[in-house]
N, C-alpha and C positions, 0 to 999 in steps of 0.2 A: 656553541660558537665561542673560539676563544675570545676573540675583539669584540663582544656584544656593546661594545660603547656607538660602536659604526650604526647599530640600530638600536636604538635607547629609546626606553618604552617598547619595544618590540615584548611580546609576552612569547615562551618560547615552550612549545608541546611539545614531546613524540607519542605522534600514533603509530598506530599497526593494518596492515592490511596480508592477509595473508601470510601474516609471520613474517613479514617484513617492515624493519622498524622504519618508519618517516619524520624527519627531522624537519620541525613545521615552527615558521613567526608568525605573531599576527599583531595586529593594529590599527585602531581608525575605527570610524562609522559611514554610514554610506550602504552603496551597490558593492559586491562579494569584486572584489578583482584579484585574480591570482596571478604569481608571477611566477616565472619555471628560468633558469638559469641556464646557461651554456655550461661547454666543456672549454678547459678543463677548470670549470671555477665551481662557486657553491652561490648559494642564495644572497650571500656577500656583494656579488656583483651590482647587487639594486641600492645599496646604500646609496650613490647618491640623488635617489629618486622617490625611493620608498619612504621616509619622512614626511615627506611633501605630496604622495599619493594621499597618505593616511589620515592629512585634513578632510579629504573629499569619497574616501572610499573604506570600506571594510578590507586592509589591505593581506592576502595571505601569502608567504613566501614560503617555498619549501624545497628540501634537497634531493633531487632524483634521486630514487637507488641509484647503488655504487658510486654515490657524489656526496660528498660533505660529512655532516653527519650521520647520514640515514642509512640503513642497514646493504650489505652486500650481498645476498644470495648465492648462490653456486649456478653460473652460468646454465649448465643443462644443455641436453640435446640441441644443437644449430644455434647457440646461446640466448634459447627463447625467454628465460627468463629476464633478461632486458629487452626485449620485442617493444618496438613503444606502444604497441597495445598496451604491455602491463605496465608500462610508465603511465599511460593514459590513466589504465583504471587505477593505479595507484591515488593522482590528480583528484579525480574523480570520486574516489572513498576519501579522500581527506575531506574533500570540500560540502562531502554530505557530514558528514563527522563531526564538521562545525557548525554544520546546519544549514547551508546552503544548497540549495538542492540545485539552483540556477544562478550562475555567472558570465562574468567578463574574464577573458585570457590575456595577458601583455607575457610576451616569449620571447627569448633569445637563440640562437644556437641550438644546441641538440634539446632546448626545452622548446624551443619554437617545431621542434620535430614532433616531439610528443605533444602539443599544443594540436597540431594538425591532425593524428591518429584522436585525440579526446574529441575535436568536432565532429570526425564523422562517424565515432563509436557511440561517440555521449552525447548524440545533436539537440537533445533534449535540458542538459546540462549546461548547453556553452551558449551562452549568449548573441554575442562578438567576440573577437581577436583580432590583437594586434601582433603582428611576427615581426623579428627583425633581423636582415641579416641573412635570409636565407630563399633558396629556392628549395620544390619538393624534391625530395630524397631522387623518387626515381627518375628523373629529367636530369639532377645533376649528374649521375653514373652513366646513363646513357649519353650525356652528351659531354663527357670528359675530354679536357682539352689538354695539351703539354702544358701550357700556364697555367690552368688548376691542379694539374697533376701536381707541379712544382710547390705552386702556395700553399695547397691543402695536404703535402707530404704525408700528414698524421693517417689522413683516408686510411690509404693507401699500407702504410705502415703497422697501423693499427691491427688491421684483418688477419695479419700475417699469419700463418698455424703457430699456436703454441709449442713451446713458452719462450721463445725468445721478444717476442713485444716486450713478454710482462716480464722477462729478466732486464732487458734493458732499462725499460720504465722506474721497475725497483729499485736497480743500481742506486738511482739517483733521483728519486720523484722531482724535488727542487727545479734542477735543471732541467729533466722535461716539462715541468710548466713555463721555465722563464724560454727554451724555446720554443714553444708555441704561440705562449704570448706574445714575447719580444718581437716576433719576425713581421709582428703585422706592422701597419699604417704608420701606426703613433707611438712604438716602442713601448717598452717597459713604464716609463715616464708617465703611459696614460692612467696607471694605477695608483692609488691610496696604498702606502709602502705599508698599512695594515691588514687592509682589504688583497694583498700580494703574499703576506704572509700565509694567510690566510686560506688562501687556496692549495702555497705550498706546506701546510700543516695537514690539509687534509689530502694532498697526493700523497702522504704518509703513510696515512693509518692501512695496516692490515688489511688485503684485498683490493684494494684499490686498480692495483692495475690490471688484477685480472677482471676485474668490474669494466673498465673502462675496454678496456679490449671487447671482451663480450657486447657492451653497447654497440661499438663499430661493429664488429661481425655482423651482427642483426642486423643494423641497416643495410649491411651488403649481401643481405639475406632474405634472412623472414620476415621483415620488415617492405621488401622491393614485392617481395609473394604478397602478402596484404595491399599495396597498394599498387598494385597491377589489379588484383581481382575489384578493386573498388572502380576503376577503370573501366574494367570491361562489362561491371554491372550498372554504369552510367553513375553510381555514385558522387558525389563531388561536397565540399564546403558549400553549405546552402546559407550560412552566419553571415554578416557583415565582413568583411575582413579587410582590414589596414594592410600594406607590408609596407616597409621601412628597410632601406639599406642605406649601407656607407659606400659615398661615389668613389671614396678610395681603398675600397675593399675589394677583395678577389672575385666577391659575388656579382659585383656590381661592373666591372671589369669584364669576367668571363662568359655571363649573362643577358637576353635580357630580361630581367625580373620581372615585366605586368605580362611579356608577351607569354614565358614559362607558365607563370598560372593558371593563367586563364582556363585552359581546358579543366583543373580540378576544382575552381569557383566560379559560382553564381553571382557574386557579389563583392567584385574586387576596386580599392584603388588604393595605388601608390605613389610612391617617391622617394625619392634618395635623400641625403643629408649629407653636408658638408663634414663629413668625417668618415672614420674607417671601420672596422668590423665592430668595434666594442660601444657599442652606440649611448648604453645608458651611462658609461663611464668616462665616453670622451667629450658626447653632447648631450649630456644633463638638460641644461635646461630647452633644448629643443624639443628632445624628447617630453619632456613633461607637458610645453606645449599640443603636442599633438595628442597626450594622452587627454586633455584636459578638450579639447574637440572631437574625440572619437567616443569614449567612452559617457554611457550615463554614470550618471552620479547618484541619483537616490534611491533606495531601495525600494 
């Protein structure tokens, strides 16, 4: 991480899973709570939360593949190689790697996506979860609207067949982050202009947008295959689980969030927050509150 100031004392690993390199922080004592970040940011996005976890928890942050620093693989047949299963089990070997064999989940964005495939893959593993931000994968595609079409453009854009996403992507990574960000709720403004860089450093690096492509594909794939067959085998989040949206986000708008989940948990409740999609960067300290109510703390 170039800004490693933004998480100071943060101790910083790469492991390995299948040959895939994992770009892992950590810090704090406590209960294991991992943190999975959105698109199109990196681990970065928790700075201003994750200091203030790491009083009270064993806190772990880490970079999906094809996000941040952690390594890019070659997409592969129907781009299974980012399926969130293996985002999952990637989550999942890190966090026995540091010896936790049982945790807490706080997710964002497409890490709150892989957050959801780790529940019902790893039920054994995941404690609670907290998501933010999101409803399931295959309720939002099915129930796509022209106002999500419009908000969520990237969707959409994203899947396109190769290579023109990832030639445009490339052109200019910078810019396609600051459009994606920019367009929401709270503009650019919501971001730490280091924690901004930061993300557009790492839409840079080699592979990236074919990494980020392939993530969407999968969800609008082999990811929808998986979580249909969970469906129809009664499956569902048996964990505790939180959600968390912004009332002026697209989700929360085009949605509605407790009524969407309910069929894939056991164990839901929710609510909105006065802010918009980027929840741990716009409302910090709300967020910490609820993390500091939902979550155990001791090991």
């Amino acid at each position: 991480m170039q800004n490693a100031a933004m998480l100071d004392g943060f101790e910083t690993l790469r492991l390995e899973r299948d040959g895939v390199a994992l770009n892992v922080r950590r810090a704090g004592a406590g209960a294991p709570l991992l943190l999975l970040h959105g698109h199109p940011q990196t681990h970065a996005m928790w700075h201003r939360v994750a200091p203030q976890l790491a009083h009270d928890f064993s806190v772990v942050l880490m970079d999906l593949r094809g996000y941040g620093d952690s390594g890019r693989p070659v997409p592969g047949e129907h781009s299974a190689a980012y399926a969130k299963r293996e985002m999952a089990a990637d989550a999942a070997a890190v966090m026995r790697q540091l010896g936790h064999e049982r945790f807490q989940v706080l997710a964002h964005d497409r890490g709150a996506r892989v957050a959801h495939r780790l529940a019902l893959d790893h039920p054994a593993a995941v404690e609670r979860l907290m998501l933010l931000d999101i409803a399931p994968t295959l309720a939002m595609y099915r129930q796509t609207t022209d106002a999500f079409a419009r908000a969520y453009w990237h969707w959409f854009f994203l899947i396109q067949p190769p290579p023109l996403p990832e030639a445009l992507i490339g052109s200019d990574p910078g810019r396609y982050v600051r459009s994606v960000m920019g367009a929401r709720h709270a503009g650019l403004q919501a971001f730490a202009p280091e924690a901004l860089s930061e993300y557009e450093r790492c839409a840079a690096i080699a592979g990236t947008a074919d990494a980020i492509c392939a993530d969407y594909r999968a969800s609008a794939g082999i990811d929808l295959q998986h979580d249909q067959a969970d469906l129809d085998a009664g499956r569902r989040i048996t964990q505790p689980l939180r959600v968390l949206w912004g009332e002026h986000g697209t989700v929360g708008r085009c949605f509605d969030v407790p009524a969407i989940w309910r069929p894939y948990t056991a164990d839901l409740t929710a609510r909105s927050l006065p802010c918009g999609h980027y929840i741990a960067e716009e409302a910090p300290a709300l967020l910490l509150d609820e993390t500091s109510n939902f979550f155990r703390k001791q090991a």
